[in-house]
N, C-alpha and C positions, 0 to 999 in steps of 0.2 A: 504494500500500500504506500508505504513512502517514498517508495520506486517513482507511483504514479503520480503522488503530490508533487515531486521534484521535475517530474517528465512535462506536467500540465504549468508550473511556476516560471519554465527559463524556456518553452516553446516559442513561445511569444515577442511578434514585432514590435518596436516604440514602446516597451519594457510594460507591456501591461500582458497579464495571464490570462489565460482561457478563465480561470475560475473567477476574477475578478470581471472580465466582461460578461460569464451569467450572473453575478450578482450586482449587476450592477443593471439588467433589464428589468425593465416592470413586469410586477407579479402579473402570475397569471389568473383570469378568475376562473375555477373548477363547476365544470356544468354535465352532465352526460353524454353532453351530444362533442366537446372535446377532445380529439385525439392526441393522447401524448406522443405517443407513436410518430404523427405526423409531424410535431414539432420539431422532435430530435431530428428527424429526416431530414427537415429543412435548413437546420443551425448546422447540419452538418460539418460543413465548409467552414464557419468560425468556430467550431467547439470541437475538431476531432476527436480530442483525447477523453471529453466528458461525456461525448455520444458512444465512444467504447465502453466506459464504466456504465453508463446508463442499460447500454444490452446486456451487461453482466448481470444487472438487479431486475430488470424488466422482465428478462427470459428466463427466470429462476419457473421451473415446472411444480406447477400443485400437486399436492400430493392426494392421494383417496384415505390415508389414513385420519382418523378422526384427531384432532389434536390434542384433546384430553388423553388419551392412549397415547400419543405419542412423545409427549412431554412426562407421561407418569412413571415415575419408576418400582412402579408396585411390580411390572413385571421383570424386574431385573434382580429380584428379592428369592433367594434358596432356601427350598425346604428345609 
């Protein structure tokens, strides 16, 4: 991870970061009909390195286990 803070900090022209220029756009207001998806797409071009991490956390696969059962460690417990 500090790999990626140090890669996304010194990328950058005219000494300013990837991470400072998203934080530095106005918020977004959250609606259903919003695609995140198609934001990242678009910022692609100015934010390479944050539209990488962002498919990292975005593409993370749901799971079918129930997550009470899978945070419990009752089953992890020997007769």
């Amino acid at each position: 991870m500090e790999r990626m803070i140090s890669k996304i900090t010194n990328t950058r022209k005219n000494d300013e970061d990837e991470l400072s220029t998203y934080l530095k756009q106005h918020p977004i207001i959250y609606s259903n009909e919003y695609d995140i998806l198609q934001w990242w797409k678009e910022n692609n071009k100015d934010l390479p390195i944050l539209v990488q991490i962002a498919k990292d956390f975005l593409s993370l696969m749901p799971t079918s286990v129930p997550s009470k059962k899978y945070f419990s460690i009752g089953t992890l417990t020997v007769d």
